[in-house]
Each structure stands twice: as structure tokens, then as C-alpha cells.
C-alpha positions in Angstrom: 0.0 0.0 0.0 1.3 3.4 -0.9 0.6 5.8 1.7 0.3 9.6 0.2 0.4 12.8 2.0 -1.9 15.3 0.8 -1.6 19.3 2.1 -2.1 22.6 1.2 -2.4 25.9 2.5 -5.8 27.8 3.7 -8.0 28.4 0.6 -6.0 25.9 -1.5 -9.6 24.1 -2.3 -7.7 20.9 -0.3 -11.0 19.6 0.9 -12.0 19.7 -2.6 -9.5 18.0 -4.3 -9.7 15.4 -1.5 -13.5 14.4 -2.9 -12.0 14.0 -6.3 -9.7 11.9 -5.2 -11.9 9.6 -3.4 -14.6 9.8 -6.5 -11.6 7.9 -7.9 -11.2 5.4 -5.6 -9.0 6.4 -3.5 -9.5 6.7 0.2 -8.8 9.6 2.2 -8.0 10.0 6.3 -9.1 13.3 7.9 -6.4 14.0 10.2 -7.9 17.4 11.6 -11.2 15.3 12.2 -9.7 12.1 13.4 -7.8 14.4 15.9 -10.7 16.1 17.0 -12.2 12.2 17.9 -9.4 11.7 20.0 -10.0 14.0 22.4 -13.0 11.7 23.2 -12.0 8.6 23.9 -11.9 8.0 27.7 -8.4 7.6 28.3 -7.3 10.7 26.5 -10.1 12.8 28.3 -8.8 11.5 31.6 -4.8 12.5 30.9 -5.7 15.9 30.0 -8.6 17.0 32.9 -5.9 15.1 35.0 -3.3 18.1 33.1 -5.6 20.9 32.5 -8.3 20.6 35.0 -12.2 19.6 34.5 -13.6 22.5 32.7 -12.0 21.1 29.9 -14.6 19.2 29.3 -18.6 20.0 29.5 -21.0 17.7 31.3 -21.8 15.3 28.3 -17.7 14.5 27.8 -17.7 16.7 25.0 -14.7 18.7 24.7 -14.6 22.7 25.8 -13.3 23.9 22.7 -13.2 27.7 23.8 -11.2 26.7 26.9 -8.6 24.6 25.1 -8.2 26.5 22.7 -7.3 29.4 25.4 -4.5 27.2 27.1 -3.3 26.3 23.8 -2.8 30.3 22.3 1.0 31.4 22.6 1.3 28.1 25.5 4.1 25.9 23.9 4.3 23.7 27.0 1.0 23.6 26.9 0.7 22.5 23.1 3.7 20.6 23.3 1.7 18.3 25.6 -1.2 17.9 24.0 1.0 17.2 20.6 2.8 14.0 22.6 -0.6 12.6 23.5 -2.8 13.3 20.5 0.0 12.4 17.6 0.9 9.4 18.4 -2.7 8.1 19.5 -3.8 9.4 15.6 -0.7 7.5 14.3 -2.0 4.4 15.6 -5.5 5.5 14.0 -4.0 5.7 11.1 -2.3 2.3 10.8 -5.7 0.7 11.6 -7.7 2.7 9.3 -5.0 1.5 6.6 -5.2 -2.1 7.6 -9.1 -1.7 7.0 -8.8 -0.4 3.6 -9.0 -2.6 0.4 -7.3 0.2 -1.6 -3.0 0.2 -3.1 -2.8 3.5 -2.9 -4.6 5.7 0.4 -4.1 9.8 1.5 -3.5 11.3 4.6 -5.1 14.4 4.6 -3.2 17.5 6.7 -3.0 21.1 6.9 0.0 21.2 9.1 1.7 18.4 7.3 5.1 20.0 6.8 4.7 22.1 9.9 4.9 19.0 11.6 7.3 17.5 9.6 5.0 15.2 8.6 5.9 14.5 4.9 8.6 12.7 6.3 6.5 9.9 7.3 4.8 9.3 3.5 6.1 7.2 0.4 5.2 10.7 -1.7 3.7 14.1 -0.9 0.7 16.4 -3.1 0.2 19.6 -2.1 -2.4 21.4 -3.4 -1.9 24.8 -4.5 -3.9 28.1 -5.8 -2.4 31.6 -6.5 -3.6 34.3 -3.5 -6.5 36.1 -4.7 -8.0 33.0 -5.6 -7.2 32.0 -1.7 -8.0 34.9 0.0 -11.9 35.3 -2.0 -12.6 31.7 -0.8 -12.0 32.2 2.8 -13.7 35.5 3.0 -16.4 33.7 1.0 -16.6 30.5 3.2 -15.8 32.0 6.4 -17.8 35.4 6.0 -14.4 37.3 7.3 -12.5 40.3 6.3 -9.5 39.9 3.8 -7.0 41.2 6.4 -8.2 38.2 8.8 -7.6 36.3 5.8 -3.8 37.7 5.7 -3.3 37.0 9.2 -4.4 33.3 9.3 -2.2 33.3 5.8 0.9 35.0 7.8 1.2 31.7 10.5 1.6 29.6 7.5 4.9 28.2 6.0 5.3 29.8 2.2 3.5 28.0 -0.6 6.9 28.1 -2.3 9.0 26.3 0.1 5.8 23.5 0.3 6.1 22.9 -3.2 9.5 22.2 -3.8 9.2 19.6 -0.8 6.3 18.0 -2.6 6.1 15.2 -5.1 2.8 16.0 -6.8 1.0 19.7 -7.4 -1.9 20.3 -7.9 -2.9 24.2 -8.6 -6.5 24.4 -7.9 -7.3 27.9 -9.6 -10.6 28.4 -11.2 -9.9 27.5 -14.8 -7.9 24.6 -14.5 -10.0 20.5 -14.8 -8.8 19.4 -11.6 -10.4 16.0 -11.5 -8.3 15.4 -15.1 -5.3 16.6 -13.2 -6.2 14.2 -10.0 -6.5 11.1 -12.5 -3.2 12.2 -14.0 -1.8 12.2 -10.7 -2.9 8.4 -9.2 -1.9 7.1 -12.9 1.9 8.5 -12.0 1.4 6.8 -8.4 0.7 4.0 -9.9 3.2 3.9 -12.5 6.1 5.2 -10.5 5.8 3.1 -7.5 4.9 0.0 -10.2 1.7 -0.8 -8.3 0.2 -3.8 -10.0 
């Protein structure tokens, strides 16, 4: 099995290159969700009220969101901990979720992928890119929010530059381009590079 990293950087259209790519066949893991399931499970829960205290969590179990989020900002302690708990725990989610799959080729879908030095851990890397304008009018479109909010959330990103030259695949994602014919293009070079029968 050939196990792909797929990434890109806020407005890239990530999310919808991911659906092409699993209208294809190919499946796709949700880190940023999968991660977000972790914080659930019992054991987990119980590390980090036994770290952070009980408001982290609400009544039901369900996770405080505002309150995290609060230790979290500018904390790296704080992050550094819930990092070493949560990655290695969504590592091992991965690995099942592959040894469930009936596919040669899956993707691990990431936004922090090299800012995590993630790549590191996949046979090949696509990042999905689109040129600025594009990005910003999607996230003020999506989001409802102003285009310098957009800059800012932009700023704590690595450059789109650096992320490309790391990556094996690209995929720009700009409004005139057939992305689903550059998707199919992509998992025939997969295929044919890593001489999956």
C-alpha cells in the first residue's frame, strides 16, 4: 500500500480536491477530524482533565473547545503536551484505518503536514496549490471574514513556495484549471512510479 500525504495551504480548495480523489477510488483519512475524535476517547479525556483541569470538558464529555483553545494560544508547554498525547494516538489511528482499507494507494489528509514535519512519514507528498487572490476570495467567501483576517491566518503559515518544492505531486486548484483530469493524472503517475500492480 502506498501511503500519500496530501496538504495545502488555507484556501487551496484541499478539501475539494480530497473528494475527487476519493470519487476515484481512492480513500482519504481526515487528520484534523480524526484528531478532533481523539480528544474523546476515555483515556485521553482522563490525561488531559488530570493536566488541564475539568472544565476542559462539558458535562456530556464533549470537549470545551473555547477553553482549550485558550490554554493552547502562545502556551508551547501547553501544546507541546497535547501534541505528545494526541499524535501518536492518531498515528496508531492511522495504521488501523489503513489495515481496513481494500485500496494500493490511500491519503493522509493534513494542513500542518510539513509544519509538523509530517511529509517525512509518506512514500510521496501532493500539495495542493492556488495563487492568493483565488485563496484569499474563498476564505472571506466561506468564512464570512475580512481579507486582512484572511492575511493573518495566511501570515502563520509556511510559504506556498518552500511547500512545493518539498512536494512530489502539485496540484494548482485555480478556477480555470480541470482538476479532477489533473487528479486522475496524478494516481496514474502513483501508480506507475511506485509499479503498483
Amino acid at each position: 500500500m502506498i501511503r500519500a500525504g496530501i496538504t495545502g495551504n488555507i484556501g487551496s480548495g484541499k478539501s475539494f480536491v480530497c473528494n475527487i480523489f476519493k470519487n476515484n477510488g481512492i480513500p482519504v483519512f481526515y487528520s484534523d477530524e480524526e484528531t478532533k475524535l481523539l480528544y474523546l476517547v476515555p483515556k485521553i479525556r482522563d490525561i488531559i482533565t488530570e493536566h488541564f483541569g475539568e472544565e476542559t470538558y462539558f458535562e456530556d464529555g464533549s470537549l470545551n473547545k473555547k477553553i482549550m483553545s485558550y490554554l493552547l494560544f502562545k502556551n508551547k508547554d501547553a501544546l507541546k503536551f497535547i501534541e505528545d498525547l494526541l499524535y501518536p494516538a492518531l498515528n496508531q489511528r492511522f495504521d488501523e484505518w489503513c489495515n481496513a482499507q481494500n485500496a494500493k494507494l490511500v491519503l493522509f489528509e493534513s494542513a500542518i503536514l510539513f509544519e509538523k514535519h509530517y511529509d517525512s512519514f509518506f512514500d510521496t507528498v501532493i500539495f495542493v496549490s492556488a495563487d492568493e487572490q483565488t485563496r484569499i476570495k474563498r476564505v472571506m467567501k466561506r468564512d464570512n471574514c475580512s481579507e486582512d483576517q484572511v492575511r493573518t491566518r495566511m501570515a502563520l503559515q509556511q510559504d506556498e513556495t518552500l511547500k512545493i518544492m518539498k512536494s512530489d505531486y502539485v496540484i494548482y486548484n485555480n478556477e480555470d484549471i480541470d482538476i479532477t483530469g489533473k487528479v486522475k493524472e496524478i494516481i496514474r503517475n502513483i501508480i506507475t512510479d511506485f509499479h503498483i500492480q
